[in-house]
Backbone and ligand atoms as CSV (ligand in chain L), in Angstrom:
chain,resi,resn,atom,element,x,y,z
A,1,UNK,N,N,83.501,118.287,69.715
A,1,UNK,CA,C,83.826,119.434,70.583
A,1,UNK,C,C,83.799,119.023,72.059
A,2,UNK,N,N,84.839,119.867,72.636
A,2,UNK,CA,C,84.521,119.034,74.287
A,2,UNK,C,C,84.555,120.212,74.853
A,3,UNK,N,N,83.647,120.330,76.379
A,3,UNK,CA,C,83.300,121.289,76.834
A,3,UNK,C,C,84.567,121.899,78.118
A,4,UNK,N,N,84.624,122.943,78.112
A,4,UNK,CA,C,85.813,123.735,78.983
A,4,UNK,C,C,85.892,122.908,79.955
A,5,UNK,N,N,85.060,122.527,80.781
A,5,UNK,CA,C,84.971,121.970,82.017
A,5,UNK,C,C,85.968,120.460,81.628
A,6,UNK,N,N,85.197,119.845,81.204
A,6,UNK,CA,C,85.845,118.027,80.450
A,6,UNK,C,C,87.326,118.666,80.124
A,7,UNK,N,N,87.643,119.566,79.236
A,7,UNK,CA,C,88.629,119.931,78.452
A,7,UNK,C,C,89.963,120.106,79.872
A,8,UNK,N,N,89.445,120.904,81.199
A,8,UNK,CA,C,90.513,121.458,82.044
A,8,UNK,C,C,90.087,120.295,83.070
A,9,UNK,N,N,89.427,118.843,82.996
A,9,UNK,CA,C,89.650,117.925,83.721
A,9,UNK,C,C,90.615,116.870,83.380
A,10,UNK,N,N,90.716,117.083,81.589
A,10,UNK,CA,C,91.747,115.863,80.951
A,10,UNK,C,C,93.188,116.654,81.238
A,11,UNK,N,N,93.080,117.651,81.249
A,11,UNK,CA,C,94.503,118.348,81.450
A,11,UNK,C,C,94.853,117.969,82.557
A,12,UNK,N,N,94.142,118.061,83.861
A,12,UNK,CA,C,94.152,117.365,84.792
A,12,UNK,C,C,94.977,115.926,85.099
A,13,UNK,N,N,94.229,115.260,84.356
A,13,UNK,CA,C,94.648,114.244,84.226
A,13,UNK,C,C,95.796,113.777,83.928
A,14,UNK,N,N,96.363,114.952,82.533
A,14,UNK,CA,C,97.262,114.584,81.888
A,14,UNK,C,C,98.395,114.798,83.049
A,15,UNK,N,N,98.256,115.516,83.546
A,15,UNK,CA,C,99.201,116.005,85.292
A,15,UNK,C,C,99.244,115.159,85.642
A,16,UNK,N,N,98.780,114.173,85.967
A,16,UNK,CA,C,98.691,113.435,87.349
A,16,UNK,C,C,99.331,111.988,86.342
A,17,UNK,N,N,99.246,111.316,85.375
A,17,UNK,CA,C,99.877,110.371,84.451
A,17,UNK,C,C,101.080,111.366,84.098
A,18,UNK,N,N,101.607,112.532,83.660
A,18,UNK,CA,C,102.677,112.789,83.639
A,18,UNK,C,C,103.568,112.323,85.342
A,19,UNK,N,N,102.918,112.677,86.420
A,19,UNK,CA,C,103.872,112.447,87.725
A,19,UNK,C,C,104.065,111.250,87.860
A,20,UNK,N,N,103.223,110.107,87.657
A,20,UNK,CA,C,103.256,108.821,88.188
A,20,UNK,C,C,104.307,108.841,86.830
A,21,UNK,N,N,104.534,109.161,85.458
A,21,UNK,CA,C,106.071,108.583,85.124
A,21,UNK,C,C,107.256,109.383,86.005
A,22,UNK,N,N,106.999,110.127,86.369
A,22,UNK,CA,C,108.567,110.798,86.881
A,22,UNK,C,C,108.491,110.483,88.267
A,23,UNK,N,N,107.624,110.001,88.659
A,23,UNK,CA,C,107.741,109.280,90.264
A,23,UNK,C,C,108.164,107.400,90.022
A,24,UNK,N,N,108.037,106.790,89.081
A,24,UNK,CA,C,108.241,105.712,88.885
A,24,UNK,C,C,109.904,105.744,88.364
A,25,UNK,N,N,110.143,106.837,87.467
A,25,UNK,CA,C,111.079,106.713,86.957
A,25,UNK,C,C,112.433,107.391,88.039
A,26,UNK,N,N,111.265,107.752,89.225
A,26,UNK,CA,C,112.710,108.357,90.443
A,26,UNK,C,C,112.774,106.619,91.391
A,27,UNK,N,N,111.897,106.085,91.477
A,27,UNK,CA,C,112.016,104.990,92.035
A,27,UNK,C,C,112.823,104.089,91.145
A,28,UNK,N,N,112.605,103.679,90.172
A,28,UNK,CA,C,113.718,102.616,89.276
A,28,UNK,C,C,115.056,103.507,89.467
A,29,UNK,N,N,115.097,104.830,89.688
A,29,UNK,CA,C,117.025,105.178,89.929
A,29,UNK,C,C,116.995,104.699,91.271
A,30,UNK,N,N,116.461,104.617,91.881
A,30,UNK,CA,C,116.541,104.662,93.780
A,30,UNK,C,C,116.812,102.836,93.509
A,31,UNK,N,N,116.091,101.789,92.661
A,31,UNK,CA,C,115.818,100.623,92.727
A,31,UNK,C,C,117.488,100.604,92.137
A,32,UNK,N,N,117.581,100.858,91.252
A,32,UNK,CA,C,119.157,100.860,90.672
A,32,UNK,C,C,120.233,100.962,91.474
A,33,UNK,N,N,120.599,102.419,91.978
A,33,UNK,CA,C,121.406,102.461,93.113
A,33,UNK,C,C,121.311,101.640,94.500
A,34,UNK,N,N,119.971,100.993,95.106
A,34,UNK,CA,C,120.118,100.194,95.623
A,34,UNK,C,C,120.986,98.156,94.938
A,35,UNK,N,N,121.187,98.457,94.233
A,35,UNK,CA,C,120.905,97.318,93.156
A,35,UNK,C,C,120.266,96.115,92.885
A,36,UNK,N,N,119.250,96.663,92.809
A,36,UNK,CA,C,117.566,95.963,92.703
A,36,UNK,C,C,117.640,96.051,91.288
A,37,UNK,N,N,118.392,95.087,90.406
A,37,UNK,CA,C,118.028,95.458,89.272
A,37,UNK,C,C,116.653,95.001,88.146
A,38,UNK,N,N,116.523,94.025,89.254
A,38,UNK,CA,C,114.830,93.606,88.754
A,38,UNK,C,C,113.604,94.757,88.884
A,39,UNK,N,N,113.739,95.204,90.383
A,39,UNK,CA,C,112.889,96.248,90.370
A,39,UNK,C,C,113.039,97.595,89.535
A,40,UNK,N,N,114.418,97.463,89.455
A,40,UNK,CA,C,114.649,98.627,88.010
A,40,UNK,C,C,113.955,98.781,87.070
A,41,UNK,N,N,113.743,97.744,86.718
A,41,UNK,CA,C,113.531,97.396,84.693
A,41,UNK,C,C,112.566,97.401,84.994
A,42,UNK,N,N,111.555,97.398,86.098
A,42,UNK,CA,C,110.150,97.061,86.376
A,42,UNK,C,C,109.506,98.363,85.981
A,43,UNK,N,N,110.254,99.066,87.058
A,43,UNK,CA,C,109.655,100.738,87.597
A,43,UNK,C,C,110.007,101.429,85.900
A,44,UNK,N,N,111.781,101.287,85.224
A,44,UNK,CA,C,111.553,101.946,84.407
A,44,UNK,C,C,110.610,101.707,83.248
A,45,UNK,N,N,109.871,100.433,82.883
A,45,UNK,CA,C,109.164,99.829,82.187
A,45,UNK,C,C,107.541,100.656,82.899
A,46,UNK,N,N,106.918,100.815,83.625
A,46,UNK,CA,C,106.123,101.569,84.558
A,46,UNK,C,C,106.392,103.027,83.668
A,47,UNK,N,N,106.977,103.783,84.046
A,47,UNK,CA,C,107.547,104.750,83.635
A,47,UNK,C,C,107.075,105.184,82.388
A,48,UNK,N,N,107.683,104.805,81.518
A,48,UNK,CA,C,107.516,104.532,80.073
A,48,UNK,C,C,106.333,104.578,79.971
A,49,UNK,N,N,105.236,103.919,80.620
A,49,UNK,CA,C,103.978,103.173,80.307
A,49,UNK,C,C,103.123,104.509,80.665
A,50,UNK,N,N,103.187,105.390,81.982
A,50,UNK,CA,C,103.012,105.969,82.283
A,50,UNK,C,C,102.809,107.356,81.121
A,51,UNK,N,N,104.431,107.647,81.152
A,51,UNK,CA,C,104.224,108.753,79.965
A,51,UNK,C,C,102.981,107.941,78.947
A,52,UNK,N,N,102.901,106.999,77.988
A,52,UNK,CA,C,102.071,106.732,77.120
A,52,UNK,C,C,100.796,107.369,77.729
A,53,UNK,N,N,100.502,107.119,79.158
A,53,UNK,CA,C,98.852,107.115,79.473
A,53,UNK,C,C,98.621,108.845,79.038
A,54,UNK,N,N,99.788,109.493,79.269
A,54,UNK,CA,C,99.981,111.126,79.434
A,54,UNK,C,C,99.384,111.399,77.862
A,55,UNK,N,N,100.417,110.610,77.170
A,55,UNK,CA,C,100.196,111.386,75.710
A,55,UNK,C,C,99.335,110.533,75.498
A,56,UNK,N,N,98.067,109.553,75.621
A,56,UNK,CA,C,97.398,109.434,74.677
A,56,UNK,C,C,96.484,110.198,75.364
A,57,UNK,N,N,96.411,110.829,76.191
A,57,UNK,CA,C,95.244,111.753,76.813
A,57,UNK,C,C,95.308,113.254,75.878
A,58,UNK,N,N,96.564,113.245,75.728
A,58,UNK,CA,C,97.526,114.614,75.190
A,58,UNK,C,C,96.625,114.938,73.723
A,59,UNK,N,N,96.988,113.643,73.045
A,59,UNK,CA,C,96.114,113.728,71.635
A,59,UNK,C,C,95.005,113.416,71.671
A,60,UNK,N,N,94.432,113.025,72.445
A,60,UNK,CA,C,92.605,112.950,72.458
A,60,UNK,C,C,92.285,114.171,72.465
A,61,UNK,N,N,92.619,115.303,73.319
A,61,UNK,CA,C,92.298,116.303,73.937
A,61,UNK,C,C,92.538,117.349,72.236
A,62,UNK,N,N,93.856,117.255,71.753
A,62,UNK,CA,C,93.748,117.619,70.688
A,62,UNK,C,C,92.662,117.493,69.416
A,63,UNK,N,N,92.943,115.917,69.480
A,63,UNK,CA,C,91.773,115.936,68.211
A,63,UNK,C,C,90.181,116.002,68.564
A,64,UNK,N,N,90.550,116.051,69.754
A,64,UNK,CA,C,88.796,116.740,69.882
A,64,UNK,C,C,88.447,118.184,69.987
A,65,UNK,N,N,89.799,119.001,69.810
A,65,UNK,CA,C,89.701,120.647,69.243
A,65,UNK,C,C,90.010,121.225,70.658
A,66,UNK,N,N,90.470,120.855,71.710
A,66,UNK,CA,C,90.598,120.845,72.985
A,66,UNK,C,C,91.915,121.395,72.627
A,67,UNK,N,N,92.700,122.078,74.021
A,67,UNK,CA,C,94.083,122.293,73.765
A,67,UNK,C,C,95.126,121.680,74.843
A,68,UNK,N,N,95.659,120.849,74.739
A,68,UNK,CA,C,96.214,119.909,75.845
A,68,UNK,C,C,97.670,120.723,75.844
A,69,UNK,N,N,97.638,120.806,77.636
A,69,UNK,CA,C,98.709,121.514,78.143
A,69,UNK,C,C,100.153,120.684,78.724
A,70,UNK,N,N,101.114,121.010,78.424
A,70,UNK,CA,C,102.051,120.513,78.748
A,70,UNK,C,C,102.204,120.769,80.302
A,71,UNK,N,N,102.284,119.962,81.276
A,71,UNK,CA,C,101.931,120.412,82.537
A,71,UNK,C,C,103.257,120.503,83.670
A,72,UNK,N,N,102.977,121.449,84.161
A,72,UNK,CA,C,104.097,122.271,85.365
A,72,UNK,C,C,104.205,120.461,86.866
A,73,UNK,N,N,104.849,120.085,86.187
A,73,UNK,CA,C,105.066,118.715,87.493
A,73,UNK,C,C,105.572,118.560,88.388
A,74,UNK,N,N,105.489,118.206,90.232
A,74,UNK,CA,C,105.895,118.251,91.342
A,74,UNK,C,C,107.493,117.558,91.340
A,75,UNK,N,N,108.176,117.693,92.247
A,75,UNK,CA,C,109.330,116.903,92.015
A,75,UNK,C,C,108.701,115.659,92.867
A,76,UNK,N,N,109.107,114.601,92.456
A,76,UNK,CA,C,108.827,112.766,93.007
A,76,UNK,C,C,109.750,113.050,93.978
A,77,UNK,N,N,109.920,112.268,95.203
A,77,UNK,CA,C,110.684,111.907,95.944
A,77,UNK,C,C,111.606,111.391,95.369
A,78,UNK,N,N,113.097,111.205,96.289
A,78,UNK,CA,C,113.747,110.648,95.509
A,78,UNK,C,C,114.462,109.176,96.560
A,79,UNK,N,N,113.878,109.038,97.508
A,79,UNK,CA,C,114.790,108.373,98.156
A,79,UNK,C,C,113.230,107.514,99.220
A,80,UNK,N,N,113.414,106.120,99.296
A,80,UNK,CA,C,112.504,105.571,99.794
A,80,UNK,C,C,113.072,104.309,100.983
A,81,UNK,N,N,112.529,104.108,101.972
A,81,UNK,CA,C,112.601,103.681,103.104
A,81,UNK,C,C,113.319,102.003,102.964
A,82,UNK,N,N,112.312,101.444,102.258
A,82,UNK,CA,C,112.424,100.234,101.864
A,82,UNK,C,C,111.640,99.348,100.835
A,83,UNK,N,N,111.990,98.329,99.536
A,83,UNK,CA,C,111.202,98.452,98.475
A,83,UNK,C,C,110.254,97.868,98.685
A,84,UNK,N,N,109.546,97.525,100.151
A,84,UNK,CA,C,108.135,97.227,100.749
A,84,UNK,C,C,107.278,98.437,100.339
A,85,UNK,N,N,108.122,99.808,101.030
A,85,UNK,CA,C,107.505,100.941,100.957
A,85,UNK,C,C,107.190,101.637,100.002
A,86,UNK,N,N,108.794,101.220,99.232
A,86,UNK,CA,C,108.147,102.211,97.473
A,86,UNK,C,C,106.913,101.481,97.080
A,87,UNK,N,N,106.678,100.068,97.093
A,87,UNK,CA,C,105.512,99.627,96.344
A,87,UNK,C,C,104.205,99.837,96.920
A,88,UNK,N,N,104.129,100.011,98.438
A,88,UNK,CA,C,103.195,100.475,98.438
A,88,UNK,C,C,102.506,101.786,98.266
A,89,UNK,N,N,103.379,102.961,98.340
A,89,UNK,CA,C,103.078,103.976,97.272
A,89,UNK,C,C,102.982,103.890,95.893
A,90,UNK,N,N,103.408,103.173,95.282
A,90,UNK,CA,C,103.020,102.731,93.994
A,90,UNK,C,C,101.676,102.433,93.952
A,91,UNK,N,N,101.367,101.460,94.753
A,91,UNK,CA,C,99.930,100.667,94.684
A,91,UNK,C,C,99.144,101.744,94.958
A,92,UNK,N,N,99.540,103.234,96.107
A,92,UNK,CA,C,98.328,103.878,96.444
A,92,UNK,C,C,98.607,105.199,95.685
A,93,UNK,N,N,99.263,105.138,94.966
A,93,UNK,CA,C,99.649,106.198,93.529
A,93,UNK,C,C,98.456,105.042,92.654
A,94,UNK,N,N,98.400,104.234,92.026
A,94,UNK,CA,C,97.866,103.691,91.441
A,94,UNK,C,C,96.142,103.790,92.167
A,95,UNK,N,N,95.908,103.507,93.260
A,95,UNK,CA,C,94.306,103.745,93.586
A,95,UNK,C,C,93.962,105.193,92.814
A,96,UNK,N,N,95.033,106.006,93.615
A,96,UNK,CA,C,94.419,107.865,93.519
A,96,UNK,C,C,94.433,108.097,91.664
A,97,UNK,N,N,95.068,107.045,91.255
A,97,UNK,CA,C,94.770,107.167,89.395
A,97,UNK,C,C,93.137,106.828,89.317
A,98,UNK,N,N,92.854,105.561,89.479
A,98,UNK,CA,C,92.134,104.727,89.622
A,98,UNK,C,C,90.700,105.854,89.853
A,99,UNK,N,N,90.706,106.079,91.114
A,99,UNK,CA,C,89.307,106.991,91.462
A,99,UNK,C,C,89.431,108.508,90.478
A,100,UNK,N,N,90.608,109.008,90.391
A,100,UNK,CA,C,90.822,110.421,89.238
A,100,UNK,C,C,89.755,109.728,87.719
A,101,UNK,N,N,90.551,108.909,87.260
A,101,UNK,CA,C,89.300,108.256,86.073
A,101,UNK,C,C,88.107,108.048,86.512
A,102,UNK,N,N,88.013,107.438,87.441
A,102,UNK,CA,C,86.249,107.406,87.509
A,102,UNK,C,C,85.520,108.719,87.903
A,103,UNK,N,N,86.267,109.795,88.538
A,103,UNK,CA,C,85.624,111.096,88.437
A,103,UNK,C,C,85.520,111.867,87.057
A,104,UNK,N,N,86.144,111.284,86.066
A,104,UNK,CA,C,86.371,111.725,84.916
A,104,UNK,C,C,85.187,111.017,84.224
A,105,UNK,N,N,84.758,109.721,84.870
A,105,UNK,CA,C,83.502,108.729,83.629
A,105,UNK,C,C,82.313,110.005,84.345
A,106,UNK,N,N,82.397,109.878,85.563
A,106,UNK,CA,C,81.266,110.622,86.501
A,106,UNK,C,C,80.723,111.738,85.436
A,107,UNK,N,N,82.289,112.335,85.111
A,107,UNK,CA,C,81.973,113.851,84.795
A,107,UNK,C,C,81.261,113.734,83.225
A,108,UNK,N,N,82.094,112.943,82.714
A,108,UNK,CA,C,81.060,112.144,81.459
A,108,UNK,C,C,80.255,112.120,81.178
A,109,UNK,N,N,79.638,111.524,82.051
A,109,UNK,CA,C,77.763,111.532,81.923
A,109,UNK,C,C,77.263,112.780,82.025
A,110,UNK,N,N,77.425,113.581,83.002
A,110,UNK,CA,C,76.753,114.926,83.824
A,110,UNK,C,C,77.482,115.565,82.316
A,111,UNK,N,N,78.651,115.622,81.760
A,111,UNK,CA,C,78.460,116.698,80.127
A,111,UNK,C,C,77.650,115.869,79.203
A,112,UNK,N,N,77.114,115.112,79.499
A,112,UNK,CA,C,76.591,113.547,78.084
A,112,UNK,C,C,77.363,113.502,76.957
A,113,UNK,N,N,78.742,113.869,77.628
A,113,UNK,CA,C,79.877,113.679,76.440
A,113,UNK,C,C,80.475,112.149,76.407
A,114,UNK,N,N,79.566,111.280,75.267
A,114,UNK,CA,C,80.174,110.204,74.934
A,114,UNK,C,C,81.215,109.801,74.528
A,115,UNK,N,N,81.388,110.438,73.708
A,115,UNK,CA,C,82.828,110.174,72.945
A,115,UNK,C,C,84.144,110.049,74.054
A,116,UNK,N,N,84.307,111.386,74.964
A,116,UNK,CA,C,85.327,111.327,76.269
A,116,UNK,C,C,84.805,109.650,77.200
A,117,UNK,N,N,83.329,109.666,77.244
A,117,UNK,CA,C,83.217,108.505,77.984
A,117,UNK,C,C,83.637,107.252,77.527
A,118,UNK,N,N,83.413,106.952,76.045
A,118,UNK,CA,C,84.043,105.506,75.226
A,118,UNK,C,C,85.162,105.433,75.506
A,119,UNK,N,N,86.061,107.159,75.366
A,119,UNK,CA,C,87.976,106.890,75.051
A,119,UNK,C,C,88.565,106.698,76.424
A,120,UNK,N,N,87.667,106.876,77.832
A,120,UNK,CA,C,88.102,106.843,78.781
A,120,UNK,C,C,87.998,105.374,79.401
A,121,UNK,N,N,87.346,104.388,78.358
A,121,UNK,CA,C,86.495,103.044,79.111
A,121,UNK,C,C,88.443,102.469,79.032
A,122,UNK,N,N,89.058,102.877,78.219
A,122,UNK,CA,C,90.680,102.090,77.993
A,122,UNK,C,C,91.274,102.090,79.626
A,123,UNK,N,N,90.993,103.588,79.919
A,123,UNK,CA,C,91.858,103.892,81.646
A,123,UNK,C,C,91.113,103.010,82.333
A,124,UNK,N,N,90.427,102.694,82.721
A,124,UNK,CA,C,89.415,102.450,83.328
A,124,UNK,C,C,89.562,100.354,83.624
A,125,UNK,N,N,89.921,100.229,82.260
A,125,UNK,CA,C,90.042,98.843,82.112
A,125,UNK,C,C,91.913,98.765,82.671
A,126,UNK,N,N,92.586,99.603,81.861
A,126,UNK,CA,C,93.786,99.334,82.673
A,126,UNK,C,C,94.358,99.552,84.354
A,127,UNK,N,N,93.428,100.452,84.765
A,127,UNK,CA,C,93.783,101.062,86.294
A,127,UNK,C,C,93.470,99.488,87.077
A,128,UNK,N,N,92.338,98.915,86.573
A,128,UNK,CA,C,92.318,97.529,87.209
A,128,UNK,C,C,93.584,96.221,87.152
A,129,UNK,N,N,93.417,96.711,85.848
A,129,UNK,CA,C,95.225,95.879,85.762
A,129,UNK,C,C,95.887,95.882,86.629
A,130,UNK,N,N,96.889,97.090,86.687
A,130,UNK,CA,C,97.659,97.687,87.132
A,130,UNK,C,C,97.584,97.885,88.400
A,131,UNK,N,N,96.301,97.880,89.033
A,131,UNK,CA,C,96.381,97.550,90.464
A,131,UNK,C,C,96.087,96.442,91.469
A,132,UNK,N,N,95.735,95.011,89.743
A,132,UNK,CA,C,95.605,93.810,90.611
A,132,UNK,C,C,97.140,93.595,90.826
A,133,UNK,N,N,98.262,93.506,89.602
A,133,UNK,CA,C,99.560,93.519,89.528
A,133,UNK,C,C,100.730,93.953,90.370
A,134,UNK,N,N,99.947,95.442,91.211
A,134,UNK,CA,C,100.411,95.961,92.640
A,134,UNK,C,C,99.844,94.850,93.523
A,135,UNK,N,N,98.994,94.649,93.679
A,135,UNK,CA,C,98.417,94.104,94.959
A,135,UNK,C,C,99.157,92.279,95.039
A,136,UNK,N,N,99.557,91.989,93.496
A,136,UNK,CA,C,100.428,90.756,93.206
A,136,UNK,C,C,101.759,90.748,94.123
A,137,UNK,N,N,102.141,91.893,93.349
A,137,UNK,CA,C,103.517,92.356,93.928
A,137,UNK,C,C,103.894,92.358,95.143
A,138,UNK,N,N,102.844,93.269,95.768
A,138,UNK,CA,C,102.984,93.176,97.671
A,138,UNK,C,C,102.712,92.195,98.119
A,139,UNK,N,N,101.834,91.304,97.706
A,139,UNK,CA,C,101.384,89.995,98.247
A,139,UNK,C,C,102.695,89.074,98.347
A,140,UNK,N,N,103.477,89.432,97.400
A,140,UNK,CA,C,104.797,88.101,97.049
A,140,UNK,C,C,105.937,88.995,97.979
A,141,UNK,N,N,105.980,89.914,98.275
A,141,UNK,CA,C,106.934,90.472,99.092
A,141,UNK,C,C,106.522,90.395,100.308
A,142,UNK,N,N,105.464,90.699,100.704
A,142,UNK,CA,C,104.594,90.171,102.612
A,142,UNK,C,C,105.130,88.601,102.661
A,143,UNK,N,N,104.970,87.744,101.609
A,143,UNK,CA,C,105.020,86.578,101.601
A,143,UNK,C,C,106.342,86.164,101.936
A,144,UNK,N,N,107.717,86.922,101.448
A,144,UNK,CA,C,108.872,87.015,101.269
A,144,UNK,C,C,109.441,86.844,102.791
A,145,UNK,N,N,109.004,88.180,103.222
A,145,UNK,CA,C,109.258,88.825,104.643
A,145,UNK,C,C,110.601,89.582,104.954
A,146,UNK,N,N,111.148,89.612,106.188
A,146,UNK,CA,C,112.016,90.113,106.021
A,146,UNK,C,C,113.139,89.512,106.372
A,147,UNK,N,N,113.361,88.277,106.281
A,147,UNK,CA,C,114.457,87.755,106.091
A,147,UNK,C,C,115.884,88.114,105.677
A,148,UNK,N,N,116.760,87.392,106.003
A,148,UNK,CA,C,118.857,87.899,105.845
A,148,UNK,C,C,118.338,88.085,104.389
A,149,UNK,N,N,117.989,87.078,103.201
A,149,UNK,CA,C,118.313,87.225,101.534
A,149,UNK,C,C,117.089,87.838,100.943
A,150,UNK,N,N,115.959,88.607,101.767
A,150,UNK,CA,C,114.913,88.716,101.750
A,150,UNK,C,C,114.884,89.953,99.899
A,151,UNK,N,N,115.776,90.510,99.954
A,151,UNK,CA,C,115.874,91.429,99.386
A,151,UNK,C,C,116.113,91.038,97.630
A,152,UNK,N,N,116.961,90.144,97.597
A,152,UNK,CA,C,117.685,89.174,96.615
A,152,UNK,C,C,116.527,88.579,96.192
A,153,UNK,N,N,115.400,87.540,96.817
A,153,UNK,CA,C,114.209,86.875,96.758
A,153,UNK,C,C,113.468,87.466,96.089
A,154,UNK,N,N,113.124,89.479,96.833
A,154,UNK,CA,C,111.850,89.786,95.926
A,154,UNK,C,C,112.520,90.413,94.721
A,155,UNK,N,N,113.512,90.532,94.300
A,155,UNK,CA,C,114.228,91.001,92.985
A,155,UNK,C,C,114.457,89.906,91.910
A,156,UNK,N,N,114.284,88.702,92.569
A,156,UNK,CA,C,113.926,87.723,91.912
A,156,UNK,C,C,113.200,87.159,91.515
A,157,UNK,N,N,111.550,87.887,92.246
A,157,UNK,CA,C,110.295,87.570,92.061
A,157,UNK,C,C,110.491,89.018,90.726
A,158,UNK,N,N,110.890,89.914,90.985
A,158,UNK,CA,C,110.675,90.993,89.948
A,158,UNK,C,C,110.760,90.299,88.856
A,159,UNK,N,N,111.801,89.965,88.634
A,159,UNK,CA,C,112.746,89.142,87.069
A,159,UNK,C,C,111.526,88.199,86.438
A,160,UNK,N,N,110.853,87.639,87.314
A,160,UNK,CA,C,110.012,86.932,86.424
A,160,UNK,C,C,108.620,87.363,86.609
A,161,UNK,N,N,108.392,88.162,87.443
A,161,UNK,CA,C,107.276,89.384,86.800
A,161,UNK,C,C,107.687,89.856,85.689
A,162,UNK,N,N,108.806,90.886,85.324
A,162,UNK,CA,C,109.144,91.521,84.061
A,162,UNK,C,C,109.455,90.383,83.257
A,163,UNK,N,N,109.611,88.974,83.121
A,163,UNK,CA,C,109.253,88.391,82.027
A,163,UNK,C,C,107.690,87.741,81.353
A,164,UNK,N,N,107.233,87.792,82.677
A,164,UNK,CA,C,105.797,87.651,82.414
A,164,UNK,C,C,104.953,88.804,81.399
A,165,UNK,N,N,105.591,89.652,82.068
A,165,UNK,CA,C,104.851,91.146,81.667
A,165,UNK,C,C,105.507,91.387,80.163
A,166,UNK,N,N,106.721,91.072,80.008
A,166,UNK,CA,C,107.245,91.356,78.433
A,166,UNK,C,C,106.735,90.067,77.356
A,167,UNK,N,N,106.291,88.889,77.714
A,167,UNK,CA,C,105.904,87.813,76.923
A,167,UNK,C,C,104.697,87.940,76.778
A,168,UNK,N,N,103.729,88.793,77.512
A,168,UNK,CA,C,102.309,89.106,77.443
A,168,UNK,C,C,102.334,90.701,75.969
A,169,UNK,N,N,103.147,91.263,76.373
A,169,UNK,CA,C,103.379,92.197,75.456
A,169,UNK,C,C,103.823,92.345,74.134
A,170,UNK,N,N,104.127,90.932,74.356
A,170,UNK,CA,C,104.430,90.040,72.739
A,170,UNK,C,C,105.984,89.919,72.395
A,171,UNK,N,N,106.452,89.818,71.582
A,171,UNK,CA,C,108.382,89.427,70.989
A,171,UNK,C,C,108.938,90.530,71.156
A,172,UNK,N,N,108.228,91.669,70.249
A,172,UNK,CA,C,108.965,92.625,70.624
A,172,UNK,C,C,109.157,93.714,71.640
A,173,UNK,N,N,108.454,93.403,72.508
A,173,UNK,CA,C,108.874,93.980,73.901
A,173,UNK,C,C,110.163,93.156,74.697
A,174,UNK,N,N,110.373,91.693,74.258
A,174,UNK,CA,C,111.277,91.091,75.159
A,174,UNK,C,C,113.226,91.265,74.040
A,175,UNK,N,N,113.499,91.658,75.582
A,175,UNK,CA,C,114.955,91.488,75.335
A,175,UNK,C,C,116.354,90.599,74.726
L,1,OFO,FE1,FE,98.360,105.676,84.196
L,1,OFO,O1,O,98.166,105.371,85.930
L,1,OFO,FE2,FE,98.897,103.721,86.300
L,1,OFO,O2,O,98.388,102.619,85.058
């Protein structure tokens, strides 16, 4: 059983992993129409990943007798400065995930609801991922600069990020 409070914080949650896919997935169209097609496959691969974090929160919440809400979502921006800039909203979309879970372990303890605290240790381990991988990302684009082919370079650093990232994910993630 999980308590009202825990119950209308995972819903919460489930909000905020539903936006980061439809904010990732407005950036891979923005990466597209620019034709960044590395950063495309990146963001829409993000995306994807995103929704997952949504629904496995979705069915926890269920099978713990909880009622998980399908949630009312902001519109994402749709148009970004430069793909310096989308990523670093990415990266600080990714912190504000990052601290949301750990107010969620916080809240954990204070219900001494274990069970939410074990299923939450998964976010917790991935938000670190996911934001050494940002902090990768910007590092190789600062590094880049802004150079005449500067643009071409970090879309080329993408390409073999997204093969890194699909060979870690095993055969059948790669194309
Ligand atoms: Fe699910 O927030 Fe990023 O990883």
């Amino acid at each position: 059983m999980i308590t009202p409070t825990m119950e209308q914080a995972l819903n919460k949650q489930i909000a905020l992993e539903g936006y980061a896919s439809l904010l990732y997935l407005s950036m891979a169209s923005w990466c597209e129409k620019e034709g960044l097609e590395g950063s495309a496959k990146f963001m829409y691969r993000q995306s994807e990943e995103e929704r997952q974090h949504m629904l496995r929160l979705f069915r926890y919440l269920n099978e713990m007798d909880g009622h998980a809400l399908s949630p009312s979502i902001p519109e994402p921006p749709h148009f970004f400065n430069s793909v310096r800039e989308m990523f670093e909203q990415v990266y600080q979309h990714e912190q504000k995930v990052t601290r949301a879970i750990h107010d969620l372990v916080a809240l954990s303890y204070e219900e001494k609801d274990h069970t939410t605290l074990n299923f939450l240790q998964w976010y917790v381990a991935e938000q670190r991922e996911e934001e050494a991988l940002m902090r990768t990302i910007l590092d190789r684009i600062k590094l880049i600069g802004n150079g005449e082919r500067s643009l071409y370079f970090i879309d080329k650093e993408m390409e073999q990020i997204n093969a890194a990232e699909a060979a870690a994910e095993g055969p059948a993630a790669e194309e």
